[in-house]
DSSP file (Angstrom, degrees, kcal/mol; ACC not computed):
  #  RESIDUE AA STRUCTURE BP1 BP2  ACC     N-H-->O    O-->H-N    N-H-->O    O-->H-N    TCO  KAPPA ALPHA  PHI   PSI    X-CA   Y-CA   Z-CA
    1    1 A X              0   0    0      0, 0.0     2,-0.3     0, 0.0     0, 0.0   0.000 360.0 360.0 360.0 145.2    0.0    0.0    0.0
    2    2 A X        -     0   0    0      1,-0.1     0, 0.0     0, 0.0     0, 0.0  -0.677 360.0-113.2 -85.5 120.5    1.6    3.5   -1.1
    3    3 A X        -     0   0    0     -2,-0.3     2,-0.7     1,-0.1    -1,-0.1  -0.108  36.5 -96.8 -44.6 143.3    2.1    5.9    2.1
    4    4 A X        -     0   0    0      1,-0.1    -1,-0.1     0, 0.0     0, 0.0  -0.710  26.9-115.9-100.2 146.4    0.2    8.8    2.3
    5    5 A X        -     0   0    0     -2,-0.7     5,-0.1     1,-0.1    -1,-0.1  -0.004  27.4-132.3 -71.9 133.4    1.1   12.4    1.4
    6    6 A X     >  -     0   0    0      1,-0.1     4,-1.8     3,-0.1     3,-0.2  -0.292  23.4-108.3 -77.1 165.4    1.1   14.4    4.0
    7    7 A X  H  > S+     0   0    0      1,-0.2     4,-1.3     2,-0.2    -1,-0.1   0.723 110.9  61.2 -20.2 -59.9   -0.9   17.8    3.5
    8    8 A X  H  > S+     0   0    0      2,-0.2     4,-3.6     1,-0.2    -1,-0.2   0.929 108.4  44.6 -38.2 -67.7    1.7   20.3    3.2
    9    9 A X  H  > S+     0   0    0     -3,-0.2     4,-0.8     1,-0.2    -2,-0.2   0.964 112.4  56.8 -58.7 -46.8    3.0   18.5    0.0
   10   10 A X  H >X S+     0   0    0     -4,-1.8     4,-1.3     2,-0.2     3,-0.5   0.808 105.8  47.8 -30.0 -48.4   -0.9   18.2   -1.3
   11   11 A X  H 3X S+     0   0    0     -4,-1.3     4,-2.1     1,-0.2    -1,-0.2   0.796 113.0  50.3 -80.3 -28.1   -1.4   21.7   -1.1
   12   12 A X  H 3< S+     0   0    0     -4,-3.6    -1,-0.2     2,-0.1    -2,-0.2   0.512 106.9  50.3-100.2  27.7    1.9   22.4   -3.0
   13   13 A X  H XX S+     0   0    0     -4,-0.8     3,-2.0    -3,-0.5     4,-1.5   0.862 112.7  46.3 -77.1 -64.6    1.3   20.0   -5.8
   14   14 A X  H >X>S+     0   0    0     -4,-1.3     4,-2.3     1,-0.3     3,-1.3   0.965 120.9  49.2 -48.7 -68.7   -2.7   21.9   -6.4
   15   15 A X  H 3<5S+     0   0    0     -4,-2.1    -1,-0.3     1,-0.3    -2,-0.1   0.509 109.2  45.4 -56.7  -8.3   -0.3   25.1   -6.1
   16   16 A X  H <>5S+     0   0    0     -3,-2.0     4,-2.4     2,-0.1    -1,-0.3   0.644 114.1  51.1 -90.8 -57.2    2.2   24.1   -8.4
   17   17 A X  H <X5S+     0   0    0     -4,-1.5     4,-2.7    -3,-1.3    -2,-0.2   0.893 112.4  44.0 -70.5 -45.2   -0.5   23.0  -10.9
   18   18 A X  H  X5S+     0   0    0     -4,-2.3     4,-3.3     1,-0.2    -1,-0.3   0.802 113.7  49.4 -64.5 -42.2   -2.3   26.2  -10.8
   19   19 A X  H  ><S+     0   0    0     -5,-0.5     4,-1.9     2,-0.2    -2,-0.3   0.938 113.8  48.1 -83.2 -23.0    0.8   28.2  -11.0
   20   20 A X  H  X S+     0   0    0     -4,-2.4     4,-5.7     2,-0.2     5,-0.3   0.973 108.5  51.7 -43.4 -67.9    2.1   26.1  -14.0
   21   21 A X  H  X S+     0   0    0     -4,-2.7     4,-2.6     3,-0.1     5,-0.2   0.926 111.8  46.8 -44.1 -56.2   -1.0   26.3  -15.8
   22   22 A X  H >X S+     0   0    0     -4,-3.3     4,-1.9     2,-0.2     3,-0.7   0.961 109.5  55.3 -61.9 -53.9   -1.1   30.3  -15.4
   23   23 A X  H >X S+     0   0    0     -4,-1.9     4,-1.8     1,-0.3     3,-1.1   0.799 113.4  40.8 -17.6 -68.2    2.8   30.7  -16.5
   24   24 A X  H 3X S+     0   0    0     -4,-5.7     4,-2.7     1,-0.3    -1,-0.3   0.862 113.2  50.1 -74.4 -17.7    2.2   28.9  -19.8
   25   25 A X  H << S+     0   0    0     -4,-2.6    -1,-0.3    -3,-0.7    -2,-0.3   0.899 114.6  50.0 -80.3 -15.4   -1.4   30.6  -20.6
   26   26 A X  H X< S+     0   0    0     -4,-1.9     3,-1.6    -3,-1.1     6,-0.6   0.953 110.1  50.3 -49.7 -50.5    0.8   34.1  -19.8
   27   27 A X  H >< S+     0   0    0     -4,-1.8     3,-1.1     4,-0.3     5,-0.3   0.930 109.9  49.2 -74.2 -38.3    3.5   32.8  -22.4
   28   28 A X  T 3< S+     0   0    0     -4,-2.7    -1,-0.3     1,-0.2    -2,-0.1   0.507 115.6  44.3 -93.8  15.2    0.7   32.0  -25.3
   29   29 A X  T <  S-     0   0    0     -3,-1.6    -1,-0.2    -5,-0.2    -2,-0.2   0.075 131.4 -75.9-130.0  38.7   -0.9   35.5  -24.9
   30   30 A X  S <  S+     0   0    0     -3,-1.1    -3,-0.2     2,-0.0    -2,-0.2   1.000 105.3  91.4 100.1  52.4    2.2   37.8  -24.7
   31   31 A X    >   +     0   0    0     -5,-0.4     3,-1.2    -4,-0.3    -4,-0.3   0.207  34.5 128.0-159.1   3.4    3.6   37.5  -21.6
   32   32 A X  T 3   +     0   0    0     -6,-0.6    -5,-0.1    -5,-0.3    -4,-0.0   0.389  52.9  81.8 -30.4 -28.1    6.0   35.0  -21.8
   33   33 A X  T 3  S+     0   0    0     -7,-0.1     2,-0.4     2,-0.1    -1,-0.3  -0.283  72.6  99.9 -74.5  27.1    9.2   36.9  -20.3
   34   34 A X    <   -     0   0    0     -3,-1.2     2,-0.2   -11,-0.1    -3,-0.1  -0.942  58.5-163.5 -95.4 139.7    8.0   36.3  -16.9
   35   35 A X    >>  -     0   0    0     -2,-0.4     4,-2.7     1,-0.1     3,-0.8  -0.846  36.7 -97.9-128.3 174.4    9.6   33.3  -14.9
   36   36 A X  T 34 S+     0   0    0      1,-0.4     4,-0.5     2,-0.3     5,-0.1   0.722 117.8  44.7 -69.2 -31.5    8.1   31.7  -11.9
   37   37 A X  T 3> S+     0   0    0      2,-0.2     4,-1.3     1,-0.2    -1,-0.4   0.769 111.3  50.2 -93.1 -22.6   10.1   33.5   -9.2
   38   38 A X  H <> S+     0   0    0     -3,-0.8     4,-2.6     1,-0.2    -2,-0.3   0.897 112.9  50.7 -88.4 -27.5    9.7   37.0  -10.7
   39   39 A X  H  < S+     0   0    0     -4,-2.7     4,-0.4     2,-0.3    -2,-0.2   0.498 107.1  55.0 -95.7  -3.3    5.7   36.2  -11.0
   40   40 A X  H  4 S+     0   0    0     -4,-0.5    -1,-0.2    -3,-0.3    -2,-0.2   0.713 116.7  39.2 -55.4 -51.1    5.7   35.1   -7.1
   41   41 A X  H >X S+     0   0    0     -4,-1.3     3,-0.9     1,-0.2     4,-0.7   0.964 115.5  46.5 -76.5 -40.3    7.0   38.3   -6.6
   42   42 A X  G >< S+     0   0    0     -4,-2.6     3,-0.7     1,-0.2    -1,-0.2   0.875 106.3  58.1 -41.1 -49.3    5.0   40.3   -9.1
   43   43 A X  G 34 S+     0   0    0     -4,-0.4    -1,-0.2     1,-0.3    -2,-0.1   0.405 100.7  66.7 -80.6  14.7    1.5   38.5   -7.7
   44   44 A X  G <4 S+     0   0    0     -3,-0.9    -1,-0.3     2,-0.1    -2,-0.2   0.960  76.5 109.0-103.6 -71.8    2.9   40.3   -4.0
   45   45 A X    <<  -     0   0    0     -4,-0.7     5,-0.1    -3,-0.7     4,-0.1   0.148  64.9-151.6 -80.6 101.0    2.3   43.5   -5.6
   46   46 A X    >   -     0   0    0      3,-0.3     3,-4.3     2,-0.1    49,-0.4  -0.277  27.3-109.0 -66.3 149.2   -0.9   45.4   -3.9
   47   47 A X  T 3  S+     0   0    0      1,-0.3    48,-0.2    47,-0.1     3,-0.1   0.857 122.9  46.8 -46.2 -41.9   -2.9   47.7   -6.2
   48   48 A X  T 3  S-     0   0    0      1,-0.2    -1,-0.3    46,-0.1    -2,-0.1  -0.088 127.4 -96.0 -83.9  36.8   -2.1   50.7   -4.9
   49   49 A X    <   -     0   0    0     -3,-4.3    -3,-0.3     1,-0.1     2,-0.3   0.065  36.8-135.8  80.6 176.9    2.1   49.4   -4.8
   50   50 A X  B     -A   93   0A   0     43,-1.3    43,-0.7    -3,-0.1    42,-0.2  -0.768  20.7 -82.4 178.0 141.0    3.8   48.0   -2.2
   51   51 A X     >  -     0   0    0     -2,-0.3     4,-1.2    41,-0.2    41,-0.2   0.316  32.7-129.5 -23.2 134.0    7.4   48.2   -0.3
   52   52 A X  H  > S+     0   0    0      2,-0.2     4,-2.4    39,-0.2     5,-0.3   0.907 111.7  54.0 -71.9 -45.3    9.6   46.6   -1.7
   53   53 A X  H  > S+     0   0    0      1,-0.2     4,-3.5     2,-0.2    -1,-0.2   0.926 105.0  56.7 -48.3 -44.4   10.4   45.0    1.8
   54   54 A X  H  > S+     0   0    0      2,-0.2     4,-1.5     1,-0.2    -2,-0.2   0.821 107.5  52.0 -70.4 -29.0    6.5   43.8    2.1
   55   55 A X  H  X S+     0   0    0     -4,-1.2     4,-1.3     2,-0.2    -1,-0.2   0.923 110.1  44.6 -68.4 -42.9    7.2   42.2   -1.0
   56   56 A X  H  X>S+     0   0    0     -4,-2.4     5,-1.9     2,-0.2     4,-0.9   0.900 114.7  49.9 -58.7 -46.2   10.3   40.4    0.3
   57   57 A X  H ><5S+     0   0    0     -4,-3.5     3,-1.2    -5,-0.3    -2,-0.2   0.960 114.4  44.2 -39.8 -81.0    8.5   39.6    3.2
   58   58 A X  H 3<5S+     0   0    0     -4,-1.5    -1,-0.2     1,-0.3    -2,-0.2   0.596 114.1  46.1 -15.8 -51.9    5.3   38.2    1.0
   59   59 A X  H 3<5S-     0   0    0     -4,-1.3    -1,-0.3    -3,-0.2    -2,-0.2   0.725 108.3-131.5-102.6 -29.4    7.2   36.2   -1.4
   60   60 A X  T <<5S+     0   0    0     -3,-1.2     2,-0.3    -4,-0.9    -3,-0.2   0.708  73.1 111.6 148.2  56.7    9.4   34.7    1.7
   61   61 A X  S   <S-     0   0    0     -5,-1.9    -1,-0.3    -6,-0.1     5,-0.3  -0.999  76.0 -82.3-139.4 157.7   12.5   35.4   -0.1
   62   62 A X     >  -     0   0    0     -2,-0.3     4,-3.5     1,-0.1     5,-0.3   0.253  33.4-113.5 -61.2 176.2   15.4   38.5    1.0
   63   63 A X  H  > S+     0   0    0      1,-0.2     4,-2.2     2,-0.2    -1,-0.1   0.963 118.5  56.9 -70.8 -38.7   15.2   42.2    0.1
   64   64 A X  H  > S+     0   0    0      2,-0.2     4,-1.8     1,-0.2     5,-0.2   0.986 113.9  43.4 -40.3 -69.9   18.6   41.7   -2.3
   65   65 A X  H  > S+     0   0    0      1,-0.3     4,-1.3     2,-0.2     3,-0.5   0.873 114.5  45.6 -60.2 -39.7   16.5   38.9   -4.3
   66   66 A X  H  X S+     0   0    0     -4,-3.5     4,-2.8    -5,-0.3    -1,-0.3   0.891 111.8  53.1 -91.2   5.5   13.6   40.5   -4.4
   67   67 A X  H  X S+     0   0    0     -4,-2.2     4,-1.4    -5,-0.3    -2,-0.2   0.862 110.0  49.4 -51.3 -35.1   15.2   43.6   -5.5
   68   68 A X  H  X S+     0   0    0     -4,-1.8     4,-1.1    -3,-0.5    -1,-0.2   0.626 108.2  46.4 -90.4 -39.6   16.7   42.1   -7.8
   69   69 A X  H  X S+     0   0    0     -4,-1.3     4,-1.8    -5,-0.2     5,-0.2   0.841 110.8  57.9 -80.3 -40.1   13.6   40.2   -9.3
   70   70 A X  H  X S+     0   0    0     -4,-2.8     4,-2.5    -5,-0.2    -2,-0.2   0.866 103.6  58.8 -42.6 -56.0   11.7   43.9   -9.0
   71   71 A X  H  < S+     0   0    0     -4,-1.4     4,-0.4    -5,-0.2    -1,-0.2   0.900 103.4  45.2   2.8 -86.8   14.7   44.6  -11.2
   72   72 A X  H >X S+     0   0    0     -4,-1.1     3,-1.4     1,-0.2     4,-0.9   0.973 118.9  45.1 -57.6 -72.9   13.8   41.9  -14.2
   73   73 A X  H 3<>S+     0   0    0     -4,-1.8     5,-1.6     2,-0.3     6,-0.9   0.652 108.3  52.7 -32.0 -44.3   10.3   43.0  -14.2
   74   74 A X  T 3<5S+     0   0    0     -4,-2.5    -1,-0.3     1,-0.3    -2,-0.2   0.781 106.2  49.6 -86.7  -0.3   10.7   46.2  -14.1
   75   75 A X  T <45S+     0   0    0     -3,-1.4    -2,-0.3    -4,-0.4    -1,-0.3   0.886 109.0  55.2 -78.6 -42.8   13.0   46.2  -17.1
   76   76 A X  T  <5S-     0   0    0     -4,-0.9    -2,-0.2     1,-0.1    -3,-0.2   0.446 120.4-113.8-102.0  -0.6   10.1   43.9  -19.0
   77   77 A X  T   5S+     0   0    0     -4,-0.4    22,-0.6     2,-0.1    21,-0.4   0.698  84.2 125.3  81.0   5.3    7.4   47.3  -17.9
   78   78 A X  S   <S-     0   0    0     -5,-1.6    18,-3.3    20,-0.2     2,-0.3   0.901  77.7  -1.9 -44.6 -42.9    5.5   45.1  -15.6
   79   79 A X  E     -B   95   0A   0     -6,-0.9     2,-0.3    16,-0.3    16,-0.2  -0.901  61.4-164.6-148.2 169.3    6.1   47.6  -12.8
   80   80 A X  E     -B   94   0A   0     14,-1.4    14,-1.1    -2,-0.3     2,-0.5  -0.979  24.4 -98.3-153.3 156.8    7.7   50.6  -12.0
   81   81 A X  E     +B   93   0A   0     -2,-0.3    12,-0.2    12,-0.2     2,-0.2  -0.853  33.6 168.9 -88.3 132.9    8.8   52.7   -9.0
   82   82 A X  E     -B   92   0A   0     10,-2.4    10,-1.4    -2,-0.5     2,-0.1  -0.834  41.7 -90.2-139.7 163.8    7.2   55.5   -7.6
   83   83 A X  E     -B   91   0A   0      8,-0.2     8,-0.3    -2,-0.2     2,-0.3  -0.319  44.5-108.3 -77.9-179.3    7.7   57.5   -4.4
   84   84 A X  E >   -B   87   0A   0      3,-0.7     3,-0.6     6,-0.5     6,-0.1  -0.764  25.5-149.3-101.8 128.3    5.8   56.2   -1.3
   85   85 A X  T 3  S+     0   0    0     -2,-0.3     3,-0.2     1,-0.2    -1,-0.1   0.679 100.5  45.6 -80.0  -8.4    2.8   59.1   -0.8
   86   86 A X  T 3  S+     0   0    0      1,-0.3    -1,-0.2    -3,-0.1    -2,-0.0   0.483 129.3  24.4-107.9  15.0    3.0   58.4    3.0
   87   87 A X  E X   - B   0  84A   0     -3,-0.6     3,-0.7     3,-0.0    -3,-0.7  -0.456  62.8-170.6-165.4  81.8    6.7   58.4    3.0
   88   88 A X  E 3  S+     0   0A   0     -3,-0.2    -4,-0.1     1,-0.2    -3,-0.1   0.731  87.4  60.6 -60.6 -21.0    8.1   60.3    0.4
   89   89 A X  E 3  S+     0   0A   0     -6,-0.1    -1,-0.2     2,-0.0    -2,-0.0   0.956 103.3  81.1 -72.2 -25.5   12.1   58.8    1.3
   90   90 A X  E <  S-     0   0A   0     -3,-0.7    -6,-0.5    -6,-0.1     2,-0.3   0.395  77.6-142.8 -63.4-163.5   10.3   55.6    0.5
   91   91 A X  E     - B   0  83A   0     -8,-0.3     2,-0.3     2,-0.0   -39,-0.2  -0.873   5.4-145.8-149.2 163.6    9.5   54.0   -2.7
   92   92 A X  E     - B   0  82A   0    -10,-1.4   -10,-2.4    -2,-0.3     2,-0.4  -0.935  14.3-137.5 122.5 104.6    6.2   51.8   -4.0
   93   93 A X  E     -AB  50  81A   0    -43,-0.7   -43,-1.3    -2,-0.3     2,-0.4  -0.690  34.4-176.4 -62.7 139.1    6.3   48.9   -6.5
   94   94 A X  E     - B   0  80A   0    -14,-1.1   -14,-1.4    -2,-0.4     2,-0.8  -0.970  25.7-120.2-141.9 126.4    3.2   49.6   -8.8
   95   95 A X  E     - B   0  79A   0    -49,-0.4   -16,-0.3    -2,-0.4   -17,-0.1  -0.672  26.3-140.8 -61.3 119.7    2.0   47.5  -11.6
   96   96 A X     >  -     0   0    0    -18,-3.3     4,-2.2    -2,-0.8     3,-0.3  -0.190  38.5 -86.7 -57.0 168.2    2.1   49.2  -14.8
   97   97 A X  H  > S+     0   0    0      1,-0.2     4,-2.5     2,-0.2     5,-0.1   0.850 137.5  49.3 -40.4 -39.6   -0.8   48.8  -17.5
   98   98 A X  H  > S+     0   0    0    -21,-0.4     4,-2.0     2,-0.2    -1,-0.2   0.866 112.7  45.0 -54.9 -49.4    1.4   45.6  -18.6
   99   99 A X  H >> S+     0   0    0    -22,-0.6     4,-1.2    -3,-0.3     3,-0.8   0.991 114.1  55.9 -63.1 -68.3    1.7   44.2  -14.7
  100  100 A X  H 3X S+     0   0    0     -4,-2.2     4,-0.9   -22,-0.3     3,-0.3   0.767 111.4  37.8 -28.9 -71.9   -2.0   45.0  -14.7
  101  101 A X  H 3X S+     0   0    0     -4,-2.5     4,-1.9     1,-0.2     3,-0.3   0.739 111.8  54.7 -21.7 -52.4   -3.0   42.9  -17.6
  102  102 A X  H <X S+     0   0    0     -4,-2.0     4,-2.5    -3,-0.8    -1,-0.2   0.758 107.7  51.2 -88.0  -7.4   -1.0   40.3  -17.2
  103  103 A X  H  < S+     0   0    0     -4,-1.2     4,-0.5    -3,-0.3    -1,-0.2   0.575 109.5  50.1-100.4  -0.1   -2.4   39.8  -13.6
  104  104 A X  H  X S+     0   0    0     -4,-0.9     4,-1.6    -3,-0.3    -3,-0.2   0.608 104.2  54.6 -78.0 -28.5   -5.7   39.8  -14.6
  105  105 A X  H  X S+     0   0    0     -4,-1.9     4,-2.7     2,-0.2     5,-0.3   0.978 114.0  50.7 -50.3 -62.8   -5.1   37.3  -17.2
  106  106 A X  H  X S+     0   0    0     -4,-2.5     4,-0.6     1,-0.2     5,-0.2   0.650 102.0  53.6 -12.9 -54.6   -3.7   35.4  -14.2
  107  107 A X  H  > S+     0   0    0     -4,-0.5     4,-2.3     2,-0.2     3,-0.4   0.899 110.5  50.4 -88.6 -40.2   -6.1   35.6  -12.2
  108  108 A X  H  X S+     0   0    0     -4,-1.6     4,-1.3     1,-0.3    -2,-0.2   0.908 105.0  51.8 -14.5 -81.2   -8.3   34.4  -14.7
  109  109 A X  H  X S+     0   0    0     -4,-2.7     4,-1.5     2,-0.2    -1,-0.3   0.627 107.8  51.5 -37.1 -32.9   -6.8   31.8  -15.5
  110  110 A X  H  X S+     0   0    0     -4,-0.6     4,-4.5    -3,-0.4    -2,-0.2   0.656 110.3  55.9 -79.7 -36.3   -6.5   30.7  -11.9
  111  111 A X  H  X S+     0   0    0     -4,-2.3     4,-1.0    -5,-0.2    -2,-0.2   0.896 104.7  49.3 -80.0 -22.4  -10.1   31.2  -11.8
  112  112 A X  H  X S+     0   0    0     -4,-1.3     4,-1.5    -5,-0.3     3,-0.3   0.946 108.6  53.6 -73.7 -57.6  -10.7   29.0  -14.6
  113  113 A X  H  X S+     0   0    0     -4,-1.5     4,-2.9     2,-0.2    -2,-0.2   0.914 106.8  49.0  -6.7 -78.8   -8.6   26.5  -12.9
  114  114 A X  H  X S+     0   0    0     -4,-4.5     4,-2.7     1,-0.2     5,-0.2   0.891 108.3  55.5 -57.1 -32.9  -10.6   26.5   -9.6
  115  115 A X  H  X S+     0   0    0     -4,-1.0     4,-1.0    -3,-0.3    -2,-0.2   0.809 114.9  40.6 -41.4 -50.7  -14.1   26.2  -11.9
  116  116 A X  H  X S+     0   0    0     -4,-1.5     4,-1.3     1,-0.2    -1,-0.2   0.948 113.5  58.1 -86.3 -28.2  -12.4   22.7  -13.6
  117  117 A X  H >X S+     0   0    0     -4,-2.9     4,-2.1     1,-0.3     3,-2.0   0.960 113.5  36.3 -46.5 -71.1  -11.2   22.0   -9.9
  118  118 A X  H 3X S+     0   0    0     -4,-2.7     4,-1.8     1,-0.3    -1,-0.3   0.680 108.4  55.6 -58.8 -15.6  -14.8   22.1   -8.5
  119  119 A X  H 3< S+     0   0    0     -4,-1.0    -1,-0.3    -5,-0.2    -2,-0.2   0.724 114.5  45.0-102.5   0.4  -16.7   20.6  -11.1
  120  120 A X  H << S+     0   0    0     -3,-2.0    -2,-0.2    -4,-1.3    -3,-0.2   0.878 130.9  28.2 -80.6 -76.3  -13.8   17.3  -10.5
  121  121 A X  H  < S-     0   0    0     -4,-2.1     4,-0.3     1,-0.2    -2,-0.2   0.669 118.9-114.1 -71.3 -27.2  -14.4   17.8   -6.6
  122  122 A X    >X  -     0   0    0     -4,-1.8     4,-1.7    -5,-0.2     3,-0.5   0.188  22.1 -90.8  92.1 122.0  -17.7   19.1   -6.5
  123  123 A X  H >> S+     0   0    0      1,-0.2     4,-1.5     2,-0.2     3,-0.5   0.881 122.4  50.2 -49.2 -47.1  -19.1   22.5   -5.4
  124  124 A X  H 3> S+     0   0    0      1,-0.3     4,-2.6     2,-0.2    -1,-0.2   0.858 115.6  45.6 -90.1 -27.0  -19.8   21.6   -1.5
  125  125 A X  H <> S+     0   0    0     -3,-0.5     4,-1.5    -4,-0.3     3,-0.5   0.995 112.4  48.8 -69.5 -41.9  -16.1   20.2   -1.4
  126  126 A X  H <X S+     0   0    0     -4,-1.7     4,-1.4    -3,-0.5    -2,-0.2   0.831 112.8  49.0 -38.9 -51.4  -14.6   23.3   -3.2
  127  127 A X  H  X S+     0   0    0     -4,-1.5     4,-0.8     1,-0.3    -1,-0.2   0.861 114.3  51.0 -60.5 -54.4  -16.6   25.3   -0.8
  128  128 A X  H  X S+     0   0    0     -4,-2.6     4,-2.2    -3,-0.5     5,-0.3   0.821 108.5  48.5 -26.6 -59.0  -15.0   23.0    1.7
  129  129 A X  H  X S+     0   0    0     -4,-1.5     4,-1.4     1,-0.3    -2,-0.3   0.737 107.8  49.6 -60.1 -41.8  -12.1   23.5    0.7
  130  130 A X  H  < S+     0   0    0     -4,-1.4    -1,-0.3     2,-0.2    -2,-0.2   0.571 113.6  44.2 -48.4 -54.6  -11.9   26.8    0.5
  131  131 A X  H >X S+     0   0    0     -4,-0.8     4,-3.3     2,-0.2     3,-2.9   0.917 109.8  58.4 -70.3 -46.3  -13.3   27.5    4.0
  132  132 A X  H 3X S+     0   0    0     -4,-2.2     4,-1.4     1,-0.5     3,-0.3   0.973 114.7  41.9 -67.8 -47.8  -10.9   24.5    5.5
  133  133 A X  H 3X S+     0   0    0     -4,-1.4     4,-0.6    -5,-0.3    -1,-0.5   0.454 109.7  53.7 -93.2   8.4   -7.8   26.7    3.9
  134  134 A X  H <> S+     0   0    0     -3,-2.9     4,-1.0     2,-0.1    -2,-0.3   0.559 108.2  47.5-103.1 -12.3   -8.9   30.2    4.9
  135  135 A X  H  X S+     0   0    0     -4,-3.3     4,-0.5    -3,-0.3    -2,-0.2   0.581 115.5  49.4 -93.8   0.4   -9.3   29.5    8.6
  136  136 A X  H >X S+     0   0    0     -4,-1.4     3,-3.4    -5,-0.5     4,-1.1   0.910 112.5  45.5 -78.6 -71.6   -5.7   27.7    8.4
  137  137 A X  H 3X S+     0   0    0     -4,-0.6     4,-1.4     1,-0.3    -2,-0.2   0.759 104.3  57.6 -39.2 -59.3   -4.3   30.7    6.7
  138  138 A X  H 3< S+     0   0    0     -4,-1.0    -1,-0.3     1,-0.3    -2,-0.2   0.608 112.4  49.1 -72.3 -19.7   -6.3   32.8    9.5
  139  139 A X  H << S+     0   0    0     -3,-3.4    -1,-0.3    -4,-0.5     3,-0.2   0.942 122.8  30.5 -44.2 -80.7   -3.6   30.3   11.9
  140  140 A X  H  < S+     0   0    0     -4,-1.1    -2,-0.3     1,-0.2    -3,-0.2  -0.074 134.8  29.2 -96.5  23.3   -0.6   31.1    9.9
  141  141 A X     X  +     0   0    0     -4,-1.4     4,-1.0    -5,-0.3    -1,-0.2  -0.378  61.7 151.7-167.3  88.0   -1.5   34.5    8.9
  142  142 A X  T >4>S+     0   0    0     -3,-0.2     5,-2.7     1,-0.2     3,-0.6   0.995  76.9  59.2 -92.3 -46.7   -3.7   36.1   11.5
  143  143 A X  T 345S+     0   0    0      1,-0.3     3,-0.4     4,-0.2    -1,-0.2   0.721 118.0  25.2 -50.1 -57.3   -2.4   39.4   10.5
  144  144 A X  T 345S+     0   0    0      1,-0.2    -1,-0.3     2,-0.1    -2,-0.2   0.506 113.0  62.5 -77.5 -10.4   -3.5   39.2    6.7
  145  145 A X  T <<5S-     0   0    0     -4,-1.0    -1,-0.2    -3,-0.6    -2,-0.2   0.120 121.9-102.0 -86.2  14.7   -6.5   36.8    7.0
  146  146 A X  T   5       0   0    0     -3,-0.4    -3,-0.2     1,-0.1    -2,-0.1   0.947 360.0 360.0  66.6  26.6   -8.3   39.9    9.6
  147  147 A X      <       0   0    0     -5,-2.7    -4,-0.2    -6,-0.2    -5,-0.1   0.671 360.0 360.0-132.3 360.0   -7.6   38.2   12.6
């Protein structure tokens, strides 16, 4: 009999799948100069900008890397730097119209994804599911889950 997998890895296969599938539907509509760690970092990036430190934070990787990935992106017009309006020595990542787009494709796509997800699982497990991983997040991220 095959062990079984423990959670953890379960949740990063389905997260794996999902982010795979959006890459390559970015790469067959024009967006294709994104790689998987600059679009971790990218997907960090609140509408109204965000720190380049909250981004390091977010993406769980150091301020160098994601400076550095902030960098790539911003070289490919995804994003740009602006100053911070509530701290002018500070700085704001911002999607540009390009960042914008392509993260709405994303999220599409991701949304399309969860749709084929439920209709394998079923709505009332999806629903499940759903619930079962926003009060874990609301565990492991009381701060951004509201609690």
């Amino acid at each position: 009999m095959a062990e079984e997998l423990n959670v953890g890895l379960l949740m990063q296969i389905a997260a794996r799948a999902m982010e795979q599938r959006v890459l390559a539907a970015l790469a067959a509509s024009g967006f294709g100069d994104i790689t998987v760690a600059q679009a971790r970092v990218v997907a960090q990036v609140d509408r109204d900008g965000t720190r380049l430190t909250t981004l390091a934070e977010r993406a769980q990787v150091t301020k160098q890397t994601a400076g550095f990935l902030v960098d790539q992106v911003e070289r490919g017009g995804y994003v740009e730097r602006v100053p911070d309006p509530s701290d002018r020595r500070a700085r704001l990542v911002l999607l540009t119209a390009r960042g914008r787009a392509a993260a709405d494709f994303g999220n599409a796509v991701a949304a399309e994804v969860e749709r084929e997800w439920a209709a394998h699982l079923g709505a009332a497990d999806m629903r499940g599911l759903r619930a079962a991983l926003t009060r874990l997040r609301a565990l492991i991220e009381p701060e951004a889950a509201g609690g």
